[in-house]
C-alpha positions as CSV (number, residue, x, y, z in Angstrom):
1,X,0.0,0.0,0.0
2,X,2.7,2.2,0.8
3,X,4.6,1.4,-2.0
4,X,1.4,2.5,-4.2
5,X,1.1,5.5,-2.6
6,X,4.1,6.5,-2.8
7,X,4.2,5.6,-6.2
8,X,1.3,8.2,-6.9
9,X,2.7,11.1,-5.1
10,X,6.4,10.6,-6.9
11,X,4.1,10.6,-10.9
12,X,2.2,13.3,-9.3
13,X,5.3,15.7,-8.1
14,X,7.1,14.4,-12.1
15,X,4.3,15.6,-13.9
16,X,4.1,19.1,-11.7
17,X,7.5,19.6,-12.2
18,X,7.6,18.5,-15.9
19,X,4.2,20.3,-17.0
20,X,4.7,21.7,-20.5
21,X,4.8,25.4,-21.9
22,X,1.6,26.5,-23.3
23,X,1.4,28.0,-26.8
24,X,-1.3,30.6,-27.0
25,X,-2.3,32.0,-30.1
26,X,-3.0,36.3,-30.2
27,X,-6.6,36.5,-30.7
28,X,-7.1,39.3,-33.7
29,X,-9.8,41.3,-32.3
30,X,-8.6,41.8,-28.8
31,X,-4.7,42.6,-29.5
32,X,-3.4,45.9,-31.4
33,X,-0.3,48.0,-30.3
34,X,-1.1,51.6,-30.2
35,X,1.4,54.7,-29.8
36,X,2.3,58.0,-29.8
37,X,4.9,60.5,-31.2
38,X,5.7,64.1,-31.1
39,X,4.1,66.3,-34.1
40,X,6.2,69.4,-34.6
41,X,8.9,69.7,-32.0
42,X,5.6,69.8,-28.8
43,X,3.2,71.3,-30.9
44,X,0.9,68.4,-30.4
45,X,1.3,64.4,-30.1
46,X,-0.2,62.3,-32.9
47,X,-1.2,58.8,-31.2
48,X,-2.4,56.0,-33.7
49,X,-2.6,52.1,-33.4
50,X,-2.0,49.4,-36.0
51,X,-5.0,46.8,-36.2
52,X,-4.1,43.9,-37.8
53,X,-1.4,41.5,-35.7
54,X,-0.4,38.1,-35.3
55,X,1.5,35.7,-33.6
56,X,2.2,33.4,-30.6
57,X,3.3,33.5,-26.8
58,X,5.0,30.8,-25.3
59,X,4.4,30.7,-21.7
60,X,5.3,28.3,-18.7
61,X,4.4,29.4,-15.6
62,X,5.5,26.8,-13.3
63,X,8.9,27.5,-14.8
64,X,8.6,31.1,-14.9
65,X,9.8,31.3,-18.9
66,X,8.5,32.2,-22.2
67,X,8.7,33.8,-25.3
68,X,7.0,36.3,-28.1
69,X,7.0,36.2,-32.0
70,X,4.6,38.8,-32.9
71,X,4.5,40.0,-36.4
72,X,2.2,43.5,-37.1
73,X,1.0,44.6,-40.6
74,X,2.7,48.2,-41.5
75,X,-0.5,48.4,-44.2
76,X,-2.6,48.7,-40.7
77,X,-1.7,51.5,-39.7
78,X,-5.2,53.9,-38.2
79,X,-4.0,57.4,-37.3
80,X,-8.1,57.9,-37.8
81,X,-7.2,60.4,-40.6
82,X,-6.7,58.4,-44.3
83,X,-4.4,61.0,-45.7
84,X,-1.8,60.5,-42.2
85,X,-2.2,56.9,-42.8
86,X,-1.0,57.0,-46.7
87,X,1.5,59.4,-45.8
88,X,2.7,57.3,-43.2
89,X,2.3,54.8,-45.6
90,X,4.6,56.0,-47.8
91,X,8.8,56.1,-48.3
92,X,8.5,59.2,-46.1
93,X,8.5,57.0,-42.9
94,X,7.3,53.9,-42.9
95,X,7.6,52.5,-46.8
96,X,5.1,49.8,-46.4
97,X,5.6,48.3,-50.0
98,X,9.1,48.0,-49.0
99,X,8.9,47.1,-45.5
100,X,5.1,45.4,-45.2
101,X,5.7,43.9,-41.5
102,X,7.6,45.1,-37.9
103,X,8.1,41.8,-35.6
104,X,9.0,41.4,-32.2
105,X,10.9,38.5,-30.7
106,X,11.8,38.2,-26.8
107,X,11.3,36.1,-24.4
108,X,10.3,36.6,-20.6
109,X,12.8,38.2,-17.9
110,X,11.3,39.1,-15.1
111,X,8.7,37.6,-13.1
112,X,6.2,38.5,-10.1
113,X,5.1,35.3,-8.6
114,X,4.1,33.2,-12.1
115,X,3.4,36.5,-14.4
116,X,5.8,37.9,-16.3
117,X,6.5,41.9,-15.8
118,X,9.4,41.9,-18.4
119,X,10.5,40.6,-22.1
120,X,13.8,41.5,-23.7
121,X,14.0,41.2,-27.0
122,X,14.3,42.8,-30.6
123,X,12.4,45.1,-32.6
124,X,12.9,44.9,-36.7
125,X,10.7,47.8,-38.3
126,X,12.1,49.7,-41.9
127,X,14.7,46.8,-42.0
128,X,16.5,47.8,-38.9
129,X,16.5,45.2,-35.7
130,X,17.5,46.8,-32.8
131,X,16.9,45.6,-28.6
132,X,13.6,46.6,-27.1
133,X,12.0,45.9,-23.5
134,X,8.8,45.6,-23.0
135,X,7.3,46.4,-19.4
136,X,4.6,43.7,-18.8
137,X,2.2,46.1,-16.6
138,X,-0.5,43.6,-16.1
139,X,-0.5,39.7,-17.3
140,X,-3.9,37.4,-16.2
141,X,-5.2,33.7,-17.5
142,X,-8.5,32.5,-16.5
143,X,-11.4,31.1,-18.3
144,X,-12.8,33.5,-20.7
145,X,-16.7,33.9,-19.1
146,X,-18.3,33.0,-22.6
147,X,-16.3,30.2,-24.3
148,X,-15.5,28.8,-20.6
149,X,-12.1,28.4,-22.7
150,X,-8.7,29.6,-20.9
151,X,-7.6,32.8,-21.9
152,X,-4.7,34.9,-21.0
153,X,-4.3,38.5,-21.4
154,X,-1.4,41.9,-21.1
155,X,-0.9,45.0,-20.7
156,X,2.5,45.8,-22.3
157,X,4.2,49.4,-22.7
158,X,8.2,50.2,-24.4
159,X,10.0,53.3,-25.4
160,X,12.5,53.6,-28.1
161,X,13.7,56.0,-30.9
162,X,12.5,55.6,-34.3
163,X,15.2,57.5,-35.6
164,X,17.1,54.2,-34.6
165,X,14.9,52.5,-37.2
166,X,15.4,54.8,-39.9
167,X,12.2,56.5,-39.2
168,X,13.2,59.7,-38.9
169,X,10.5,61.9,-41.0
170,X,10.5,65.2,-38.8
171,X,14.1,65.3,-37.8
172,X,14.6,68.4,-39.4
173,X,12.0,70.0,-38.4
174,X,12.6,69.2,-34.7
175,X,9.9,66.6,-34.2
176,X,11.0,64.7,-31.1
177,X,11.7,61.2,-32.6
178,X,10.6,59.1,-29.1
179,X,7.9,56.6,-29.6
180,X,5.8,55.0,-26.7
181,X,4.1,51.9,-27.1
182,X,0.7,50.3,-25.9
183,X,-0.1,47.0,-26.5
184,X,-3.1,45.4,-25.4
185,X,-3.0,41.8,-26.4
186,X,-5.5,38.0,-25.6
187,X,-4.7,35.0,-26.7
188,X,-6.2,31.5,-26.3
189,X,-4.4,28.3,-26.2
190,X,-3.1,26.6,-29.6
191,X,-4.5,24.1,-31.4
């Protein structure tokens, strides 16, 4: 009996300590990076948001890892205004027909408990990869209330200079060339 028991309790604490990373797929609908920039040197800041993105998180929490391949269509961009969006559109500063996607790839470096506040990683937008970190200000998983099907959700924010990118339309003008991020993003579990 003991032997059983034991027996149990030692395939119970290997599958614990082996339990597998979860893929989740970004749902659509519910992600979309947003952000802001400087028009004309303070004048005013121009915020806009791309809305179509895809990709997958890699995330094991009992191990406190992950990773993020995210891939975001240039052609998305929404400033609400269609003549900013084909400008932006254009070689002027993003050249889309050129440069159609931006990706991010990172993995998770920081932790609070099981949730990841942190992901280092890299940044290619207009051909240029440079090192980005995302702030992770909120991460949850729970059953979404309608499918009754896990869910996990973020909160992410960064900071870098386009300029870095090659992005520098407004330079000589003395537009501030910082960019903030916000990314809202859900995904479900793959497959």
């Amino acid at each position: 009996m003991n032997r059983i028991l034991l027996a149990s309790i030692a395939a119970m604490m290997s599958a614990t300590a082996f339990a597998a990373p979860v893929t989740y797929v970004l749902d659509p609908h519910h992600t979309y990076p947003s952000f802001e920039a400087d028009h004309m040197g303070g004048l005013s800041v121009w915020r806009g948001k791309f809305t179509e993105t895809s990709g997958k998180v890699v995330y094991d929490k009992d191990a406190k890892a992950g990773s993020i391949d995210i891939t975001v269509n240039i052609n998305s961009i929404d400033f609400g205004m269609a003549k900013m969006d084909e400008h932006a559109k254009s070689p002027d500063i993003f050249d889309a027909a050129k440069y159609p996607t931006a990706t991010y790839t990172g993995k998770f470096t920081k932790f609070n408990g099981a949730s990841p506040t942190e992901a280092q990683g890299t940044l290619t937008l207009h051909g240029v990869t440079k090192p980005v970190t995302l702030v992770i200000n909120s991460f949850l998983c729970k059953p979404n209330p309608m499918t009754k099907k896990e869910v996990c959700g973020a909160d992410a924010s960064a900071a870098f200079n386009r300029a870095d990118f090659g992005v520098n339309y407004g330079d000589s003008y003395g537009f501030k060339m910082g960019v903030k991020l916000q990314i809202q993003v859900e995904g479900s579990p793959e497959g």
